[in-house]
C-alpha positions as CSV (number, residue, x, y, z in Angstrom):
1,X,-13.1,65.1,-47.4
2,X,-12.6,65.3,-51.5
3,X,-15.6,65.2,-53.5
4,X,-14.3,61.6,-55.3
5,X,-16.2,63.0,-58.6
6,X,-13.4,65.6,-59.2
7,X,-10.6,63.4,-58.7
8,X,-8.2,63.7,-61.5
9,X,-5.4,61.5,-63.1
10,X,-2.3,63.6,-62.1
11,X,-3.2,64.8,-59.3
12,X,-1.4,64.6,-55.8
13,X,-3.3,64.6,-52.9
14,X,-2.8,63.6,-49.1
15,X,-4.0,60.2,-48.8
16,X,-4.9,58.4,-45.2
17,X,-3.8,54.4,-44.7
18,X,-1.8,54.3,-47.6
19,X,0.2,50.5,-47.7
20,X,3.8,51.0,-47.7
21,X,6.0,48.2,-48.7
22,X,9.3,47.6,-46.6
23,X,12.2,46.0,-48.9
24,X,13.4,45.1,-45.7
25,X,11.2,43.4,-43.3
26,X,8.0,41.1,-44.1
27,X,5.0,43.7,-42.6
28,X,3.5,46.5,-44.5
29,X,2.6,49.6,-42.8
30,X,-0.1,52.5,-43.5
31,X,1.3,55.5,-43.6
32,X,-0.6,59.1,-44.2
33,X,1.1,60.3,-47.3
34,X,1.1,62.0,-50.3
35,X,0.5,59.8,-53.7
36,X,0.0,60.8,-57.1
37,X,-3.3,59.7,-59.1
38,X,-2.8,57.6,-61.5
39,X,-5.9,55.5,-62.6
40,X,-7.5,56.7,-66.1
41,X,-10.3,58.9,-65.6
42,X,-13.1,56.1,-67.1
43,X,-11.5,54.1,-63.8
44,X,-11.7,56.9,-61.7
45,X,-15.6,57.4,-63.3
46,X,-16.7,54.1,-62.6
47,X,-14.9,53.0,-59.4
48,X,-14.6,53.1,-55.4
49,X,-10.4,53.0,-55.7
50,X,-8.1,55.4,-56.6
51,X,-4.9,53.8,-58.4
52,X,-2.2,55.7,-56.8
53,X,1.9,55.7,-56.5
54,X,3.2,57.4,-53.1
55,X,5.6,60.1,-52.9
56,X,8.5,60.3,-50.3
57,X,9.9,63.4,-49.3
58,X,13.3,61.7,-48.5
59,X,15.0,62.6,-52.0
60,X,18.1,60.4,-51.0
61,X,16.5,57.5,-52.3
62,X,16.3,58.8,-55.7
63,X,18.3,56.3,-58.1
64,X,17.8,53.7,-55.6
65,X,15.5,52.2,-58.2
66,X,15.6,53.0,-61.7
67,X,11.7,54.0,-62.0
68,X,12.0,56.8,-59.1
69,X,11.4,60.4,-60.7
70,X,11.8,63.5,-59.1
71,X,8.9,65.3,-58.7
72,X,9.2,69.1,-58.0
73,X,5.4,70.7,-58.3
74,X,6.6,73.8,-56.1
75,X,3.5,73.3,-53.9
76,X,5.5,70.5,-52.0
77,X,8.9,70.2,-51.2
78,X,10.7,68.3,-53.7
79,X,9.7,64.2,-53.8
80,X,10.7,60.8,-55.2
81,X,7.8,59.1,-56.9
82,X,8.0,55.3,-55.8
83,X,6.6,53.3,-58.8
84,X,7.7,49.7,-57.1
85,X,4.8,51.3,-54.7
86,X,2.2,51.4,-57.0
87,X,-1.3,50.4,-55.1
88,X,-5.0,51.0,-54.9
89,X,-6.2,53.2,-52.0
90,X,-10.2,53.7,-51.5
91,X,-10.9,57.6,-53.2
92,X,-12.0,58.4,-50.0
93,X,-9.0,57.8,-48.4
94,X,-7.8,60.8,-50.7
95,X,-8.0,63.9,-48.3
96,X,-6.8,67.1,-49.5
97,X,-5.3,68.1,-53.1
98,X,-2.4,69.6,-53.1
99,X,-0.2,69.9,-57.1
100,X,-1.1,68.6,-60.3
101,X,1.8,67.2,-62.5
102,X,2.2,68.6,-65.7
103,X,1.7,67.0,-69.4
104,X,5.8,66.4,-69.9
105,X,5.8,65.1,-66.0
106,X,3.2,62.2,-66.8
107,X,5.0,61.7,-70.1
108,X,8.3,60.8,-67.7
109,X,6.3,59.2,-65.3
110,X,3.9,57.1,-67.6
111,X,7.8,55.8,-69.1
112,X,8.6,55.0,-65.1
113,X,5.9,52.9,-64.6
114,X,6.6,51.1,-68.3
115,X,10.1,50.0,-66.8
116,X,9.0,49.3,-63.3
117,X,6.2,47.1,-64.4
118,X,8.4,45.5,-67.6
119,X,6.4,46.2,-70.2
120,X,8.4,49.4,-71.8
């Protein structure tokens, strides 16, 4: 289990029960999976929930929304960041750390989730 204190923004970690969305059919389902951290760290601080936006290893769905980026941490195989997925997962739900994004790669994702959520 991760010590929630250490949980950092920019981190990717495996997450348990995380609620993925189906563009296609009305029922979510909880998949294990990894996400990427995104909460601040005074959230992070003072909270029970993790702010998090999963990761799919199926790279064929990059472009299929204009927020996806590639993220390529060398640690995992290569994965599309799904900002239309953005959610809130309990920190204990967050299981094992596995890549930290870089300063450039939050720069490219902080612009992602700008134009996903409309406010870029």
């Amino acid at each position: 289990m991760t010590n929630t204190k250490n949980v950092k923004r920019g981190e990717i970690y495996w997450a348990k029960d995380v609620p993925t969305a189906s563009g296609y059919t009305e029922t979510t389902v909880y998949k294990n999976r990894p996400v990427l951290v995104y909460a601040s760290q005074a959230s992070l601080k003072k909270s029970g929930v993790s702010t998090v936006i999963p990761l799919t290893s199926n790279v064929t769905k990059l472009g299929a929304v204009p927020s996806h980026v590639l993220i390529d941490t060398g640690t995992l195989k290569p994965s599309v960041l799904m900002p239309e997925q953005i959610c809130t997962v309990p920190t204990l739900a967050l299981t094992v750390k596995v890549a930290k994004v870089d300063d450039r790669t939050m720069t490219v994702i902080d612009t992602a989730v700008s134009k996903q959520l409309g406010i870029s």
